[in-house]
N, C-alpha and C positions, 0 to 999 in steps of 0.2 A: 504493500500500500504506500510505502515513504517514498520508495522508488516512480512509480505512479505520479503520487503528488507534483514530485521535484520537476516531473514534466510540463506540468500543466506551463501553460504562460503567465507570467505577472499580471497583475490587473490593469496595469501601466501599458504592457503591451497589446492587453487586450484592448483596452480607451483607444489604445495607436491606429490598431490597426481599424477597428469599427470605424474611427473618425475616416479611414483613409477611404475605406472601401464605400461612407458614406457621399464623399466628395466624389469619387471615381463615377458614385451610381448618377451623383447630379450633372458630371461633366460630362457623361455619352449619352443618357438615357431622355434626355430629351434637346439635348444640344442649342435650347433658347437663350444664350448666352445675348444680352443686347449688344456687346463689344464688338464695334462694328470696323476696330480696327484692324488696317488693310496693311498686308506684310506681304514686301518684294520679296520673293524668293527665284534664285537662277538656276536653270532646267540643271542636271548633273552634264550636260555633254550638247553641243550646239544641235540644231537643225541644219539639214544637209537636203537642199534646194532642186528639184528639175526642170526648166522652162518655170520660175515663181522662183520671188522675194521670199527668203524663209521666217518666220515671226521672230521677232526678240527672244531672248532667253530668257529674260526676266518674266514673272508671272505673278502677277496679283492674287492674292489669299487671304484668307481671314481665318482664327481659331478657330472658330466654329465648323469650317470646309478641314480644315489639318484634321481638326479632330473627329468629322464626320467619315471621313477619308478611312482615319487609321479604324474604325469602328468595321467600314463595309471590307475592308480589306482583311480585317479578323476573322468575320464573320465566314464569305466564302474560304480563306485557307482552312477552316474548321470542319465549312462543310465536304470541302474536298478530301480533308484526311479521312474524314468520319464513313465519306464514300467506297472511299479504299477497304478499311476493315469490313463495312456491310458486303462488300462484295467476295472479299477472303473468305467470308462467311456465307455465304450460297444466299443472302436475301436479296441482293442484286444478281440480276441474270443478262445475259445477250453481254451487248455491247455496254460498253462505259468508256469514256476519253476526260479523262481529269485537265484540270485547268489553273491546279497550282504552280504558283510562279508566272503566271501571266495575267494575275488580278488585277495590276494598274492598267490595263486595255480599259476593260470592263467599266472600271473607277472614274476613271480619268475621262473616256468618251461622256459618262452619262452626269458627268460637273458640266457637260462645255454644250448640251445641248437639251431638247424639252422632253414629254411625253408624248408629244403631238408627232415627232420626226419618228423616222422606221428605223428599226434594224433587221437584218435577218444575215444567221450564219450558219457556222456548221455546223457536227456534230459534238465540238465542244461547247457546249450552249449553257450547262448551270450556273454558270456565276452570273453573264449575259442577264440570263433571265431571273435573276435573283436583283440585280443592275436595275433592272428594266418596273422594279416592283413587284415582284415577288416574293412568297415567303417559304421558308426553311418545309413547314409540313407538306407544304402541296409540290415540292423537291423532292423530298424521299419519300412519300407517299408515290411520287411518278418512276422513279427508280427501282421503289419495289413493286411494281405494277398492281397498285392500290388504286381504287376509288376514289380516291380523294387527291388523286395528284391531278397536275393542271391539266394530263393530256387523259383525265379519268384513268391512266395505267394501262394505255393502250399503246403509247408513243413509245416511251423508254427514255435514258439515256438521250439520246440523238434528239427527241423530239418535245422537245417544251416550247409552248407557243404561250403568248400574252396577248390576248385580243384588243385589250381594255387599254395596254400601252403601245401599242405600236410593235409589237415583238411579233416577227413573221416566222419565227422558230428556227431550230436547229433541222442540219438536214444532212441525210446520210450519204447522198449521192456526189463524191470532189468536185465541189464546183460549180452544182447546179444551182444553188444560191443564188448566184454571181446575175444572172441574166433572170430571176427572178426577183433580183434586187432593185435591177434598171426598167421593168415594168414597172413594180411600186412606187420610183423616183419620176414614171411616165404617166403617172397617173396623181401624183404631187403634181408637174407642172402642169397639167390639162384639168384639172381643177383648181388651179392656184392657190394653192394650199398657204406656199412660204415655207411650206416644211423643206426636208431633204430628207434622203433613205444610204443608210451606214451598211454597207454591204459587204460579210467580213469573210476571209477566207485565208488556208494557211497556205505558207510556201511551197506544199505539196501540189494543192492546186492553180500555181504561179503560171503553170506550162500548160492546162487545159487551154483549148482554141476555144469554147465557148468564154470563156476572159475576155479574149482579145474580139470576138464579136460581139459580143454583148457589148464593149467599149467603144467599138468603131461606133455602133447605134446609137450610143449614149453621148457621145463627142458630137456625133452629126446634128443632134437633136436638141442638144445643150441641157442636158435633164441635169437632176438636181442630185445626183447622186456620186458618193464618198466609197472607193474601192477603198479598205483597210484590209491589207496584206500581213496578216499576224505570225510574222517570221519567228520561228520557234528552234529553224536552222537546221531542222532535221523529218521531215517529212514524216512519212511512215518507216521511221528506222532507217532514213537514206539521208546522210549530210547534204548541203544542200548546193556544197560546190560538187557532190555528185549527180546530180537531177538537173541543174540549170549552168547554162555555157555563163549567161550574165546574172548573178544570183542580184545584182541590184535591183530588186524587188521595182523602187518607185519611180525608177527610169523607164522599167517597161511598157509603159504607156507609151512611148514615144512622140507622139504630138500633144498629150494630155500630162498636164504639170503633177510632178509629184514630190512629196516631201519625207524626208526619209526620218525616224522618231525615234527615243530611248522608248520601251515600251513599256520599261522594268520602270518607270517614273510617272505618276500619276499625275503632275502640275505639266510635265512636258506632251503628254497624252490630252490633257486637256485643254492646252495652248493649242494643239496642232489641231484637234479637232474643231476647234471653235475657228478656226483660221480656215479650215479646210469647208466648215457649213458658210462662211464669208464668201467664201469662192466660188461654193457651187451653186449656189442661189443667183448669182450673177454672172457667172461663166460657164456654169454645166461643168462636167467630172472633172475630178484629182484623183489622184492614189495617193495613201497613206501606207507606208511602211515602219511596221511597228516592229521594232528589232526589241523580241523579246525572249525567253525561254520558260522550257515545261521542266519541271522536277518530275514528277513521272515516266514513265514510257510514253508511247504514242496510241494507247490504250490499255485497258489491264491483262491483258494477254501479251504483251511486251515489259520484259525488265528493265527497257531500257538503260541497260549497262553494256549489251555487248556491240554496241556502236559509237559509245565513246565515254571517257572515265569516270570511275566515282567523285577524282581527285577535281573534275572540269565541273560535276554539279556540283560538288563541296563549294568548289573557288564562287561560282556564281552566286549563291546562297550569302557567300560571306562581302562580295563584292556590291552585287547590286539588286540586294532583293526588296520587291516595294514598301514591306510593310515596316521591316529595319530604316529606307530612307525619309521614311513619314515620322518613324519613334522617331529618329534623330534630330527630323525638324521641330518637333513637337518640345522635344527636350532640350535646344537648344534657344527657345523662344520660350522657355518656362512655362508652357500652357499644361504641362500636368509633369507629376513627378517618373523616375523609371519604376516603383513599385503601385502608384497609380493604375500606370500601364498595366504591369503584371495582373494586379488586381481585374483589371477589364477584362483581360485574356482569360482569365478565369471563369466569370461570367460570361463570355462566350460559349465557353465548353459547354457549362452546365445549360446554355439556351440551345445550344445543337442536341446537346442528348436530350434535353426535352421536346423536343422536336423529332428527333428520332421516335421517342417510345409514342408519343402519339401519332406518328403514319404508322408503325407497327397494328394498332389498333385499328385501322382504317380494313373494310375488307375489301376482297379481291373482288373485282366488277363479275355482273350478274355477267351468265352466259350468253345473255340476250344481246348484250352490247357489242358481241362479235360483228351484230349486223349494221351497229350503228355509228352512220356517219363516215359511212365507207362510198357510199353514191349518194348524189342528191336524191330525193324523192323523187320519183317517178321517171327515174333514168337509171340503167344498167338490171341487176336484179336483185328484189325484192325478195325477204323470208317470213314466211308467213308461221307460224308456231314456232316452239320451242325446242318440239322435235325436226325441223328442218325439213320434213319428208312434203311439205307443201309447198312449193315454189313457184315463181310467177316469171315468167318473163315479159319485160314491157317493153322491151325495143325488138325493134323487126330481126 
């Protein structure tokens, strides 16, 4: 029992820490700070310019944004580990493509632009659409192909969609995005919206020809749409000076301006996008090249180690990882302490696993739902009962 005792903490330390973790809870959890003071902060690495002026490196911010920042960027690397072990664990099935270490895309894009503008991309989509307004249960509720996830547990993985925001989903096919993108940016300009549509895809699919068609269309036309090229450097397991003769991503445009980006930086993500929605509202397309990296493999059926070293994801991790460059700015502008921080990490976890156990809870979709929302009504074919043995044909 003395041994016991001697453990417990002081009461001094306990007053400590309460007071701390009370302050943490009032510095993220609702982040109405009125401190409307505006802090220049310089991108970590310049902008690197194609046909276009590259924006300054300096970038206007405020606590509030730093600290809203370092909040979403918690949140998705939690949800991506958390992803990892569910699926070690057989409650994820098919496919999965994780998106840790390339958070500041996500982050950064949706500081620099509304709810009103589009995105759609690939199959790396849950941070995307967590970005885009989404929440944590209707995430693993859609991965564990539950009822309750946003695609009802029909999608997977690949396919989270947000109707309500502007989020045109993840998609499984390299590429095809891309020209599903410059429709949606074609139908922004022929209703005059103002908006613009974020069209993202990786350096795997840098060398599809639907790219480069879909670009010529969107150049001819002057549509309102932003190619983001989310260079990861490594395809499906392929470097990516071995798949492309010119891996410079935002040059490939060739007549269409491109800006080449730290991706691993959330304030330079979100200079470049806001520079890039400037542009294409009045000049029709850009490319955006986000020079960033994945800690994972190129899905979970990849180690991602036997294409290049532990010691190269180590160094990245330690060099230029986004949520590390946010604590730093954070810590260096005194807007919260480094056990602050800790403290919030903390409640993250506990907000993922709770999130977890209740899509756990959620059940798996009726059988019924096999049929639904696979044709429009009253085109292709129709299932009439439960038992399936009644079937209709309604086209010739």
């Amino acid at each position: 029992m003395a041994m016991a005792a001697s453990r417990l903490p002081s009461p001094s330390t306990l007053s400590s820490s309460l007071s701390r973790l009370l302050r943490t809870s009032r510095l993220f959890s609702s982040l109405s700070s009125d401190d409307q003071t505006v802090l220049n902060v310089e991108t970590s690495v310049p902008f690197t310019g194609h046909k276009c002026d590259p924006p300054p490196r300096t970038v206007d911010t405020t606590p509030k944004e730093l600290l809203g920042f370092f909040r979403d960027l918690s949140v998705m690397r939690r949800m991506e580990i958390a992803a990892d072990s569910l699926y070690k664990a057989k409650l994820i099935r098919g496919f999965c493509h994780l998106y840790d270490g390339q958070e500041a895309v996500a982050v950064g894009m949706e500081a620099a632009i509304t709810r009103r503008d589009a995105i759609i991309t690939a199959y790396r989509d849950h941070c995307i659409y967590l970005g885009r307004g989404g929440d944590l249960v209707s995430v693993f509720a859609e991965l564990m192909g539950r009822r309750d996830g946003c695609s009802k547990g029909k999608g997977g993985s690949m396919h989270l969609y947000k109707k309500d925001a502007q989020f045109y989903g993840g998609h499984g096919i390299v590429g095809a995005q891309i020209p599903l993108g410059c429709g949606i940016a074609f139908a922004q300009k022929y209703s005059k919206e103002g908006t613009v549509t974020f069209a993202l895809y990786g350096d795997g699919a840098a060398n599809q020809g639907q790219l480069f068609e879909a670009l010529n269309m969107a150049a001819l036309w002057d549509l309102p749409v932003i190619l983001v090229c989310e260079n990861n450097h490594y395809g499906m397991g392929t470097a990516e000076w071995k798949a492309s003769k010119s891996p410079a991503y935002y040059k490939r445009g060739d007549f269409v301006p491109g800006l080449k980006v730290d991706g691993m930086d959330a304030l330079a993500v979100k200079q470049a996008c806001r520079f890039a929605k400037e542009h294409a509202l009045k000049n029709g397309p850009i490319i955006l090249e986000m020079d960033t990296y994945r800690y994972h493999g190129h899905s979970m059926s990849d180690p991602g180690s036997t294409y290049r070293t532990r010691d190269e994801i180590s160094g990245v991790r330690q060099e230029r990882d986004p949520i590390e460059r946010i604590r730093k700015l954070i810590l260096s502008h005194e807007l919260a302490t480094a056990p602050e921080l800790k403290d919030f990490e903390k409640q993250v976890r506990k907000e993922v696993d709770a999130a977890i156990a209740k899509a756990k809870e959620s059940p798996m979709p009726d059988p019924s739902e096999l049929f639904t929302n696979v044709y429009v009504k009253g085109y292709g074919v129709e299932a009439f009962g439960a038992d399936r043995k009644d079937l209709k044909g309604v086209l010739p």
